[in-house]
C-alpha positions in Angstrom: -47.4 8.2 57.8 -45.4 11.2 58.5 -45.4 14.0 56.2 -41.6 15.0 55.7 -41.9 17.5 52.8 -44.3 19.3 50.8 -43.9 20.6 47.1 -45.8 23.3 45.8 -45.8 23.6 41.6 -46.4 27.8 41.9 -44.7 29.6 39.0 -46.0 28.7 36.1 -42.5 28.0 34.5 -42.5 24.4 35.9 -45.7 23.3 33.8 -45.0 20.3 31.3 -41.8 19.4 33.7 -41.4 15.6 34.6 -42.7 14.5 38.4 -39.7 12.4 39.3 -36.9 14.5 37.9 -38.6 17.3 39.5 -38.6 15.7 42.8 -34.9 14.8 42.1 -34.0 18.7 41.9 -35.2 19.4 45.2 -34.3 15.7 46.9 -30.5 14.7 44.7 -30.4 11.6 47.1 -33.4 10.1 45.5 -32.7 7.9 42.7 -34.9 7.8 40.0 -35.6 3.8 40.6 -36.3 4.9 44.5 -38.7 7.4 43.4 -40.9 5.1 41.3 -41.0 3.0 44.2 -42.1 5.4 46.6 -44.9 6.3 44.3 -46.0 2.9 43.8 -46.1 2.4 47.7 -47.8 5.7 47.9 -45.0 7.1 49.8 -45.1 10.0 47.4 -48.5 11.5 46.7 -50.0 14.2 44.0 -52.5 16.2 45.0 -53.5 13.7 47.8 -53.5 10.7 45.0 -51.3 8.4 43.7 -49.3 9.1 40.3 -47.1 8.3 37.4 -43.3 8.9 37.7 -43.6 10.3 34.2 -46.8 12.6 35.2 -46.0 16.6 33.6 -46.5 18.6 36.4 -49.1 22.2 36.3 -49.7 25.0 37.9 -51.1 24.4 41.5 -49.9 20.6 41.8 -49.0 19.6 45.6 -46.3 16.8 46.1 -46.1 15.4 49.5 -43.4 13.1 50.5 -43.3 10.8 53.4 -40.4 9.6 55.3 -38.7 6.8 53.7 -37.5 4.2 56.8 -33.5 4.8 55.7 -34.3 8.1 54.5 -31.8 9.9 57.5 -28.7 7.5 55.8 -29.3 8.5 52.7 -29.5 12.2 54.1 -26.0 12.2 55.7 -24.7 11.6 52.0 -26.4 15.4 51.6 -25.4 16.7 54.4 -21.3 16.0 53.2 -22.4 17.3 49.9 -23.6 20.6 51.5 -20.7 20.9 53.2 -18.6 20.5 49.9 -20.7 23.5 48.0 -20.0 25.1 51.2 -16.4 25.8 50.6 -14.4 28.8 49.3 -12.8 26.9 46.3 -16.3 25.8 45.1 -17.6 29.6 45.2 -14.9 30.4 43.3 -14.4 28.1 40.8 -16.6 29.2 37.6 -17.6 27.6 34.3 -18.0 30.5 32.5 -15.1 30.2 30.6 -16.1 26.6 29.1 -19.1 28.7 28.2 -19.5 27.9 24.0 -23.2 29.2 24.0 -25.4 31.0 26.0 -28.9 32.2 25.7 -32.1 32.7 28.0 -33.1 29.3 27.3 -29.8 27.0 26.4 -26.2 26.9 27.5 -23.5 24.9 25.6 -20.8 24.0 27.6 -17.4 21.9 26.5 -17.1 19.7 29.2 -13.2 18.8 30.4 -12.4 15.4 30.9 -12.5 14.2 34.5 -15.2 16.4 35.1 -18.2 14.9 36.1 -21.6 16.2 34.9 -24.0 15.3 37.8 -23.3 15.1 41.4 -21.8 12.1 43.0 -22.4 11.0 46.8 -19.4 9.1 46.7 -16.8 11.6 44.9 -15.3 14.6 47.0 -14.9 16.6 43.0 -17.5 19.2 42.2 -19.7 18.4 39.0 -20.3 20.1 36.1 -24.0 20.7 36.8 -23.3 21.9 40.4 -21.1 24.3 39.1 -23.4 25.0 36.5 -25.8 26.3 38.9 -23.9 27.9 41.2 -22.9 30.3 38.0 -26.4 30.9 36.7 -27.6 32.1 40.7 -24.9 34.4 40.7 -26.6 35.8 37.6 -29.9 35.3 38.9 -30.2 35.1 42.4 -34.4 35.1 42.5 -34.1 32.0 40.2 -35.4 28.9 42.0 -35.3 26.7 38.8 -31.8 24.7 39.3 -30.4 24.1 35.8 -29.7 20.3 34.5 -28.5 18.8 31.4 -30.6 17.1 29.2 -27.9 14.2 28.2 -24.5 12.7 29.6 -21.0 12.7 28.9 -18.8 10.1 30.8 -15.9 11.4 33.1 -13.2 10.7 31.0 -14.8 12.1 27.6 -14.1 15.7 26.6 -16.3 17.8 24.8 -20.0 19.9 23.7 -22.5 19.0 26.6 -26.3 21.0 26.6 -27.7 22.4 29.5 -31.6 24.1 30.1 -31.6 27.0 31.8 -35.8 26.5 32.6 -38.0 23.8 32.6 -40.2 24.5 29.6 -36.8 24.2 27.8 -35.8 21.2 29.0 -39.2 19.6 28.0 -38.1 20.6 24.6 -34.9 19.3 24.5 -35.4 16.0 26.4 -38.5 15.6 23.6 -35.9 16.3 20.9 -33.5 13.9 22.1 -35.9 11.5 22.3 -36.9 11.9 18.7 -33.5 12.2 17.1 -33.7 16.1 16.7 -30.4 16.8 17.6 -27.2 14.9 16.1 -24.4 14.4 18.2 -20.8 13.9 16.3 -17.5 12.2 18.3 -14.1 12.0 17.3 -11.9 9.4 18.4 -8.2 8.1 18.6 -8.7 4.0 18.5 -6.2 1.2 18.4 -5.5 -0.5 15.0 -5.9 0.2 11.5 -9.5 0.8 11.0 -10.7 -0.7 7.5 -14.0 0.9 6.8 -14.9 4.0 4.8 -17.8 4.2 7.0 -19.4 1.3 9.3 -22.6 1.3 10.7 -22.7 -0.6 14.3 -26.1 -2.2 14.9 -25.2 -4.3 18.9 -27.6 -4.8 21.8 -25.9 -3.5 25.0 -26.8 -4.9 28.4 -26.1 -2.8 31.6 -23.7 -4.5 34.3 -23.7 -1.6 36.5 -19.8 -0.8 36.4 -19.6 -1.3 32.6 -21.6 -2.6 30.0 -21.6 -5.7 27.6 -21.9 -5.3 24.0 -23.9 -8.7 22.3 -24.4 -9.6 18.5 -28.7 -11.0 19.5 -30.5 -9.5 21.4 -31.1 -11.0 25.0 -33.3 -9.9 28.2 -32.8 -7.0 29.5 -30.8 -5.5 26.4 -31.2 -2.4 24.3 -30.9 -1.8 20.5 -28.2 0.5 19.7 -26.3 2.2 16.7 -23.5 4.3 15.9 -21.9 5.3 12.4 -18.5 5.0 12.6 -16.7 6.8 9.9 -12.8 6.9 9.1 -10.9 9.7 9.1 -7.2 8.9 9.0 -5.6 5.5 9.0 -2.0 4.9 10.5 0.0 1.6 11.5 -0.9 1.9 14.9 -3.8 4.1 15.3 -6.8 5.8 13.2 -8.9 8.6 14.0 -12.5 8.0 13.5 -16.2 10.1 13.7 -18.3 8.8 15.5 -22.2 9.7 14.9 -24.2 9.1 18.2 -27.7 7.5 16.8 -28.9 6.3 20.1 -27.5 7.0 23.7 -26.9 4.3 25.8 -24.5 3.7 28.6 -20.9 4.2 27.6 -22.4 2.8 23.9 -19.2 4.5 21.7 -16.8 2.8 24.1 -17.9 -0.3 24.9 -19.2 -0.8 20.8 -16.2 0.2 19.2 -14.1 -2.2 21.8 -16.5 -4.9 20.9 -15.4 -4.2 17.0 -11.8 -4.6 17.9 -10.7 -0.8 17.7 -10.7 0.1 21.6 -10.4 3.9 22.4 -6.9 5.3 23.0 -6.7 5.4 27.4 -9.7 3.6 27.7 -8.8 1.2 30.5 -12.5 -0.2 31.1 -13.4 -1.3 27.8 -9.7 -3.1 27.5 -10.3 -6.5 27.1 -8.2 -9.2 27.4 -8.2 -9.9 23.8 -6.9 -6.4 23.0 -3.8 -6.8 25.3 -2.3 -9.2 22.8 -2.4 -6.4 20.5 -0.1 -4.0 22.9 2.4 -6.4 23.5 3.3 -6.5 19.7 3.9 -2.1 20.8 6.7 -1.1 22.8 6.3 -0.8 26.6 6.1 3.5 26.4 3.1 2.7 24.0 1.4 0.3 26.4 1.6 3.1 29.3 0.7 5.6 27.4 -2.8 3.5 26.3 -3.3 2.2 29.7 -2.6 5.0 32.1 -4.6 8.1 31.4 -7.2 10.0 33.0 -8.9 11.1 30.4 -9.7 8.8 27.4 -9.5 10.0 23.1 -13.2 10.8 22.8 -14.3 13.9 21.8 -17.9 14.9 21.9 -17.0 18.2 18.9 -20.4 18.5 16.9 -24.0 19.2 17.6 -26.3 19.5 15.3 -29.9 20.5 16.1 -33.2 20.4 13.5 -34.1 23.5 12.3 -37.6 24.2 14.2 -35.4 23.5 17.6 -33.1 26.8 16.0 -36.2 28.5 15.6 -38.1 27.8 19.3 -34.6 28.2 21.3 -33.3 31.1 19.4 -29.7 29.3 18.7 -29.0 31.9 16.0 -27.3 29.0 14.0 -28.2 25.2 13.6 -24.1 23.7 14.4 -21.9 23.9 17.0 -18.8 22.6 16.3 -14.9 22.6 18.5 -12.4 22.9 15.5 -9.7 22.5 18.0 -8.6 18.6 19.7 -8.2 18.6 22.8 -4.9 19.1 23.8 -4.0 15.5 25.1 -4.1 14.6 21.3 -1.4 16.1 20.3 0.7 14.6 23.0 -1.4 10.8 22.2 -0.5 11.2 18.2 2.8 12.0 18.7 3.5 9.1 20.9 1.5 6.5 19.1 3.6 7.0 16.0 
């Protein structure tokens, strides 16, 4: 086989960072399922061995990556990317006004809805991270760490999204999300007079691809998820709701709190058809106004992290809260009564 690229782990920042999502910085084309692959086929090598996708690279590792037989398709997906990043409006455009939190280590950012958070082959829109980075190498233009963020907020969803500014902390937070060491709080406009004080939602979700389906059993393929649900205000029409993420699966609020019969407000994907008799009991204005939004009424508006994460980061402070709704609210509520 042909050698096509060679990694070389030389500044000692990068120890304790993750194989394949270090491979994925440098190569964004290579899905994390392709990159397991190629390790399995021994496409992808480790100091002239074969490896673990999970494998925490140190200082003096050598990656060596092969050619993949459609590897110049894939590439041409890169190429149109480049030439995106390329242009003035992207060079200009800035985050640093979403900025919540800074320090050497973390950045908090409140994401807008419609933005998305990693980079997309097939959208022509700039994302969050790629903007993110372009704002950090202005600041540091010697950095060769590219900056990620250690969870996901979907396009439509508004709100407090964390970012690593190096990969030691990124180990830390990835470890802490795994282990619960950082609560993450939603608010949410829904459809329908929601009854409960406080509901805990215990579903399996199963992953279709384009959405996800919530079951009462589990089944194959399925994952175990909860959320704690808690009202807020109750109207005719409407409530507003907190939402406390417990685990983190794919579009999980959305598609469990449809499931319970209390869709988001604008949520088009997790409409079912059994909500739509609800809306034709509303007035037509009501119905466009649920139906035909970009953005959808989830707020991501509270993190709270454990206090030995305050202590290792330097946060300063253990919350970080938005004490302003988004604006679209305001325009939702009024129109929903």
């Amino acid at each position: 086989m042909k050698l096509a690229h060679e990694l070389k782990i030389t500044d000692i920042r990068w120890e304790g960072y993750t194989l394949w999502k270090y491979i994925k910085l440098h190569f964004p084309y290579y899905t994390k399922l392709l990159i397991i692959k190629e390790l399995r086929l021994k496409h992808i090598l480790l100091n002239d061995e074969s490896t673990y996708f999970q494998y925490k690279l140190k200082f003096g590792d050598t990656i060596k990556i092969f050619l993949l037989p459609d590897l110049s398709e894939i590439g041409k997906k890169r190429v149109n990317r480049a030439k995106l990043l390329d242009r003035e409006e992207f060079k200009a455009e800035t985050i640093k006004f979403q900025i919540v939190f800074e320090n050497n280590d973390v950045i908090i950012i409140n994401k807008k809805a419609t933005q998305i958070v990693q980079p997309d082959s097939s959208s022509s829109n700039y994302s969050l991270e790629e903007l993110l980075q372009s704002y950090l190498k202005k600041k540091d233009p010697d950095s060769t760490y590219k900056p990620k963020f250690i969870h996901r907020l979907d396009k439509p969803v508004e709100g407090l999204i964390i970012g690593a500014k190096n990969a030691q902390a990124h180990s830390v937070l990835s470890q802490a999300i795994k282990d619960r060491k950082i609560q993450k709080f939603y608010k949410a406009i829904v459809l329908g007079c929601f009854p409960y004080r406080e509901k805990q939602l215990e579903n399996w979700i199963l992953d279709k691809q384009s959405k996800v389906k919530v079951l009462d059993q589990e089944n194959h393929g399925t994952k175990y998820s909860i959320s704690i649900v808690r009202g807020i205000k109750k109207f005719p029409n409407y409530s507003i709701v907190e939402i406390k993420l417990v685990t983190g699966r794919k579009n999980q609020i959305r598609a469990q709190l449809s499931h319970l019969g209390y869709p988001i407000v604008g949520d088009r994907k997790y409409f079912n058809r059994d909500l739509k008799k609800k809306v034709r009991e509303v007035d037509i204005k009501w119905k466009k106004l649920f139906l035909s939004s970009e953005a959808i009424a989830l707020f991501s508006y509270k993190l709270i992290f454990d206090e030995q994460l305050v202590e290792a980061l330097s946060l300063g402070k253990n919350t970080f809260e938005l004490n302003q709704n988004p604006k679209k609210w305001d325009f939702w509520i009024k129109n929903l009564h």
